[in-house]
C-alpha positions as CSV (number, residue, x, y, z in Angstrom):
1,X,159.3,155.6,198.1
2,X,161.9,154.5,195.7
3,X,164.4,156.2,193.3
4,X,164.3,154.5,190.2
5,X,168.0,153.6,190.7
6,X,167.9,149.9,190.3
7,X,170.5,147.7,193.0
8,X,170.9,144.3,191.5
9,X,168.6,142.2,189.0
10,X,167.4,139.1,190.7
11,X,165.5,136.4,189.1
12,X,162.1,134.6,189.6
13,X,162.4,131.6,191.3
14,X,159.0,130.1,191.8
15,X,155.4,131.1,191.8
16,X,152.7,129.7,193.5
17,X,149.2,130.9,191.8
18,X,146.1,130.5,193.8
19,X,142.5,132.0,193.4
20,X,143.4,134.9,195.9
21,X,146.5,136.2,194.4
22,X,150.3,134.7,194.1
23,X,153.4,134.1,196.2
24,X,156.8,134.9,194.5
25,X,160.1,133.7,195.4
26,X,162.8,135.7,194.1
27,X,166.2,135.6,194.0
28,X,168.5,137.9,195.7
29,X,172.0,139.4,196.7
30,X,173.0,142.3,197.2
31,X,169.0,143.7,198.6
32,X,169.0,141.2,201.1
33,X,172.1,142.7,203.5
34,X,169.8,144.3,205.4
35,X,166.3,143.8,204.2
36,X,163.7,142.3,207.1
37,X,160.0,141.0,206.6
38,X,157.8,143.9,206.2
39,X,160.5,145.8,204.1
40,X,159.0,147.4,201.1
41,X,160.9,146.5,197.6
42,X,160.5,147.6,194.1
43,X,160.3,144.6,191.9
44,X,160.9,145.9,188.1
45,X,158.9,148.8,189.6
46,X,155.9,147.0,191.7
47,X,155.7,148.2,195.0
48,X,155.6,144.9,197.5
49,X,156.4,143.8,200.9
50,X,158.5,140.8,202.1
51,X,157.1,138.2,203.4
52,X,159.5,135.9,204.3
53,X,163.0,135.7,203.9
54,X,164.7,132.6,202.4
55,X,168.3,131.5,202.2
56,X,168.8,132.9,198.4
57,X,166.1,135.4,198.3
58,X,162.9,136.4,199.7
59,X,158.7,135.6,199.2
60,X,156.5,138.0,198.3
61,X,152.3,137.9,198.2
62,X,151.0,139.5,195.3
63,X,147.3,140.7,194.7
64,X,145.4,139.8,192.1
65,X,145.0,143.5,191.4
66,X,148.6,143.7,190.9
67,X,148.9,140.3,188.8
68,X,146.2,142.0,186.1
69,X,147.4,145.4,185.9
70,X,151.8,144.9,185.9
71,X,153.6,142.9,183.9
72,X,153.7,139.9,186.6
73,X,150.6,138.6,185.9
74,X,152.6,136.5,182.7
75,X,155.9,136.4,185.1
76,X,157.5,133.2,184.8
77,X,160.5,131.3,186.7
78,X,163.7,132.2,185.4
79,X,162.2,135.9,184.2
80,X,164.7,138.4,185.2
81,X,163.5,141.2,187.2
82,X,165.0,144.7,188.5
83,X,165.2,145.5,192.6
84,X,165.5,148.5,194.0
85,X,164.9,149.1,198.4
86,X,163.1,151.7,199.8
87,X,164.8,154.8,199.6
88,X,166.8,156.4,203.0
89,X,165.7,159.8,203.6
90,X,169.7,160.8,204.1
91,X,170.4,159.3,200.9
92,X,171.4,160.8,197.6
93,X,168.4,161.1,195.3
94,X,170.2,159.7,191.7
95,X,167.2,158.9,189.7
96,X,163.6,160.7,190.6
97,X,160.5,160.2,193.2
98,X,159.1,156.9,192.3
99,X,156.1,155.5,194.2
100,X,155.9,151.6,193.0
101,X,152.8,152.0,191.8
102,X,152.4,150.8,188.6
103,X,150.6,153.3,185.7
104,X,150.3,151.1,183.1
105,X,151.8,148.5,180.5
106,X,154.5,149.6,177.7
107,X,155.4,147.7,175.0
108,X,158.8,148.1,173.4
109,X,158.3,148.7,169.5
110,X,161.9,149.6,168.2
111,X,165.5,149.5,169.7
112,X,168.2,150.9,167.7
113,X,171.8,151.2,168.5
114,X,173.1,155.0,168.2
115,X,177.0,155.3,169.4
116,X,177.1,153.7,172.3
117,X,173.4,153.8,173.2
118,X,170.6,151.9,172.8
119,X,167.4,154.3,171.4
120,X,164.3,152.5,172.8
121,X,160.4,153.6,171.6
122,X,157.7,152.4,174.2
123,X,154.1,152.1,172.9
124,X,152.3,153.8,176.4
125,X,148.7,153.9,177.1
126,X,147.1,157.3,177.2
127,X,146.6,158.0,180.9
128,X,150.6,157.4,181.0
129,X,151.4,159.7,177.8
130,X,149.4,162.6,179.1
131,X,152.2,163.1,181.7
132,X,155.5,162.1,179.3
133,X,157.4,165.5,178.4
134,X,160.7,165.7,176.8
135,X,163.5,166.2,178.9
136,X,161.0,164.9,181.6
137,X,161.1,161.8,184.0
138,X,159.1,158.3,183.7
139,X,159.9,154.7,185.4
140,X,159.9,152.0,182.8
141,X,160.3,148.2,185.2
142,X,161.7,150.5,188.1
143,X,164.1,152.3,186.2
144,X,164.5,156.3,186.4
145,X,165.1,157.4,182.7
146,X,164.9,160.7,181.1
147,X,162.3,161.4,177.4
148,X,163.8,162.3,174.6
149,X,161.1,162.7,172.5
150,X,157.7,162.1,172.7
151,X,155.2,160.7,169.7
152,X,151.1,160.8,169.8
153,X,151.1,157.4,171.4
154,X,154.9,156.5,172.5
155,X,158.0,158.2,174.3
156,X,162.0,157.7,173.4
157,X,164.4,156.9,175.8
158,X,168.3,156.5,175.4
159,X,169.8,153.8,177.6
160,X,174.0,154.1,178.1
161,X,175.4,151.0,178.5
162,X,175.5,150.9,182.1
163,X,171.6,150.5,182.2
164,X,171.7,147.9,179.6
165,X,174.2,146.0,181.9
166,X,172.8,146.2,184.8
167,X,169.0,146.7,184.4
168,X,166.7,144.3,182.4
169,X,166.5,146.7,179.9
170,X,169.5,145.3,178.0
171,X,167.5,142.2,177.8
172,X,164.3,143.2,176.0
173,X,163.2,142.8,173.0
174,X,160.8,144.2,170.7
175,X,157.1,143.2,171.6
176,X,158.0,143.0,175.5
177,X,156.0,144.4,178.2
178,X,157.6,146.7,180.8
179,X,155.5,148.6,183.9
180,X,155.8,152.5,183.4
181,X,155.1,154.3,186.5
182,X,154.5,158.4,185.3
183,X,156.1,161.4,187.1
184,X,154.7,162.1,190.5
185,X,155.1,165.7,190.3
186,X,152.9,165.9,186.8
187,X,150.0,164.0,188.8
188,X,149.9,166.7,191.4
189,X,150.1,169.6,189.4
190,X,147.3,168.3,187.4
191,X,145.0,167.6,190.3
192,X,145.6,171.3,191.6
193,X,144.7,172.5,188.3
194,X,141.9,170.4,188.3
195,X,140.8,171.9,191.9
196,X,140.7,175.5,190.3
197,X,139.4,174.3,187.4
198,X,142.3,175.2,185.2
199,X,141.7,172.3,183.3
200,X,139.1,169.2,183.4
201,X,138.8,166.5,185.5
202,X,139.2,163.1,184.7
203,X,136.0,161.3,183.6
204,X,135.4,158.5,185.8
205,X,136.1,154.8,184.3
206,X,132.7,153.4,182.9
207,X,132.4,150.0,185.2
208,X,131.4,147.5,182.5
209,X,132.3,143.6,182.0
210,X,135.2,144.9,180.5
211,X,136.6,147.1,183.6
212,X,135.7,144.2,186.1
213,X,137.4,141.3,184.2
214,X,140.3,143.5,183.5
215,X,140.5,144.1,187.5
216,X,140.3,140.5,188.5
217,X,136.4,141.1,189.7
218,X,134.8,138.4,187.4
């Protein structure tokens, strides 16, 4: 479990592709005081494990699953990314409960300066807008940020100029990707409602060509 409250921004420092999946080295700091193999770490908002530990950094092994359905699957060396370690039960929660678990892909459609913010709209698929509210919470590459508004198919944020500093978020651009994670809490409240049949369930996904390529299955 994971905060949203990024700790440093490392960088990508190789990537070994193979049939099964990836391994990722990544550069490090500040994360690596006391992280061990094993150690769960949010990486722009990916849930993974280290694997092995290196002198600047650490390896991790990611899935193809993961590789098709986050924003690593086009990573390159060099791209920055956002860390974040597992959360401390007798720790401060800053940002909200954030899994690792990666919703969907956003794609940054306009960023505009207002005062000493930076207004950001992110086009969201619609299993990820169903759960946006304003005022309300979403991850966007492992970061805890609060809606402003929210559009038929995109949400506002408003990132201060801390975030832009020290996130990747300061870096993008229009037309980039970022992983958006939803609120936890909105999931859970939905599947109860579900259960009493307060509102409908979810069709299930129709498994076509389509589902299977986009899942790494063909």
């Amino acid at each position: 479990m994971f905060s949203g409250i990024v700790e440093e921004m490392g960088a990508i420092q190789a990537i070994d592709r193979g049939f099964a999946g990836a391994k990722v080295s990544i550069l490090a700091t500040r994360i690596m005081e006391d992280a061990h193999i094993g150690d769960s770490i949010s990486v722009s908002g990916t849930c993974l494990t280290i694997t092995e530990q290196a002198e600047s950094g650490f390896v991790i092994d990611v899935s193809t699953e993961t590789l098709n359905c986050t924003t690593l699957g086009a990573a390159s060396i060099g791209m920055p990314v956002n860390l974040e370690r597992a959360v401390r039960l007798n720790a401060r929660m800053g940002g909200h409960l954030v899994t690792g678990h990666v919703d969907g892909i956003g794609t940054l459609r306009t960023r505009e300066s207002q005062g000493n913010a930076i207004l950001m709209q992110f086009e969201a698929p619609e299993n990820v807008m169903r759960y946006c509210v304003p005022k309300g919470s979403i991850t966007v590459d492992g970061i805890s940020l609060t809606i402003n508004a929210v559009k038929p198919h995109s949400f506002e944020v408003a990132i201060i100029p801390h975030t832009a500093t020290v996130t990747t978020l300061g870096l993008k651009q229009v037309g980039d990707v970022v992983n958006l994670e939803s609120d936890l809490i909105g999931k859970y409240v939905e599947r109860l409602l579900q259960a009493n049949g307060a509102v409908p369930a979810k069709s299930a996904p129709v498994i076509d060509q389509d589902y299977l390529r986009k899942h790494g299955l063909i």
